[in-house]
C-alpha positions, 0 to 999 in steps of 0.5 A, spaced: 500 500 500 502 506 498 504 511 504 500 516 504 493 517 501 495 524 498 499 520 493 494 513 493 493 513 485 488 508 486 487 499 487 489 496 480 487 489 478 493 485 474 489 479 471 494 474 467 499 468 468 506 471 465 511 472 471 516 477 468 510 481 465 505 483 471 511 483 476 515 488 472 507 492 471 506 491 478 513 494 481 511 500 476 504 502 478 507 500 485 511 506 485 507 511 481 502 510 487 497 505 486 495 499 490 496 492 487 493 486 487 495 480 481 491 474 480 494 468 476 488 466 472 480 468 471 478 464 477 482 468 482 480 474 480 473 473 480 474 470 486 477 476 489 471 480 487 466 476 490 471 477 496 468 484 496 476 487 491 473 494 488 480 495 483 479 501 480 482 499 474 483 492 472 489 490 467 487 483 463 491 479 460 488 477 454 490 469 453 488 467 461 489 459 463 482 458 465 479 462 460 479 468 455 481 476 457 475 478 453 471 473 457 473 476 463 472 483 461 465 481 460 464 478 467 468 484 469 463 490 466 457 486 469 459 487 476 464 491 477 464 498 473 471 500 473 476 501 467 480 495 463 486 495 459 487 488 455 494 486 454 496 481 448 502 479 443 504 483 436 499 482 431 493 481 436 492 487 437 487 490 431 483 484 432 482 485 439 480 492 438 474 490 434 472 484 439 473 488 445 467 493 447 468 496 452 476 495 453 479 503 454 485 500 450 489 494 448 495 494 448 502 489 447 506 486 451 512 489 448 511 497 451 515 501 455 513 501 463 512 508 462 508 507 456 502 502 460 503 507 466 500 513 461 495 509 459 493 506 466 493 513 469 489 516 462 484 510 462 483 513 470 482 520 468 477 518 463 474 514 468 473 519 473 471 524 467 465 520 465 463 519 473 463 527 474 458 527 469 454 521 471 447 522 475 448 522 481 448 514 484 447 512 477 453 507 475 457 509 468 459 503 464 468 504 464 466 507 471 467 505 478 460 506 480 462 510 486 458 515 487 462 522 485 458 528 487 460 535 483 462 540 487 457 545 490 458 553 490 458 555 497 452 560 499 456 567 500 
C-alpha cells in the first residue's frame, strides 16, 4: 500500500499468468502510487471480487489459463464498473480492438513501463471524467460506480 493517501493513485487489478510481465507492471504502478493486487488466472480474480476487491482499474491479460481476457472483461463490466486495459502479443492487437467493447485500450506486451503507466493513469482520468458527469448514484459503464458528487458553490 502506498504511504500516504495524498499520493494513493488508486487499487489496480493485474489479471494474467506471465511472471516477468505483471511483476515488472506491478513494481511500476507500485511506485507511481497505486495499490496492487495480481491474480494468476480468471478464477482468482473473480474470486477476489466476490471477496468484496473494488480495483479501480483492472489490467487483463488477454490469453488467461482458465479462460479468455475478453471473457473476463465481460464478467468484469457486469459487476464491477471500473476501467480495463487488455494486454496481448504483436499482431493481436487490431483484432482485439474490434472484439473488445468496452476495453479503454489494448495494448502489447512489448511497451515501455512508462508507456502502460500513461495509459493506466489516462484510462483513470477518463474514468473519473465520465463519473463527474454521471447522475448522481447512477453507475457509468468504464466507471467505478462510486458515487462522485460535483462540487457545490458555497452560499456567500
Amino acid at each position: 500500500m502506498p504511504d500516504s493517501r495524498s499520493s494513493y493513485r488508486g487499487h489496480a487489478l493485474l489479471v494474467g499468468n506471465d511472471q516477468q510481465f505483471f511483476d515488472a507492471l506491478s513494481q511500476t504502478l507500485r511506485k507511481a502510487h497505486f495499490a496492487v493486487t495480481h491474480a494468476e488466472s480468471a478464477e482468482a480474480a473473480v474470486v477476489l471480487l466476490a471477496a468484496s476487491l473494488q480495483p479501480d482499474i483492472a489490467v487483463i491479460d488477454a490469453w488467461l489459463p482458465d479462460e479468455t481476457g475478453i471473457q473476463l472483461a465481460s464478467k468484469l463490466r457486469q459487476t464491477r464498473h471500473c476501467p480495463f486495459i487488455l494486454f496481448t502479443e504483436r499482431g493481436e492487437i487490431e483484432a482485439m480492438k474490434k472484439s473488445v467493447p468496452g476495453a479503454f485500450a489494448c495494448l502489447d506486451k512489448s511497451m515501455t513501463s512508462a508507456a502502460i503507466l500513461k495509459t493506466v493513469q489516462a484510462a483513470m482520468r477518463h474514468a473519473t471524467e465520465q463519473e463527474s458527469h454521471a447522475v448522481p448514484g447512477k453507475k457509468l459503464a468504464g466507471t467505478t460506480g462510486r458515487k462522485r458528487y460535483p462540487a457545490v458553490p458555497r452560499s456567500r
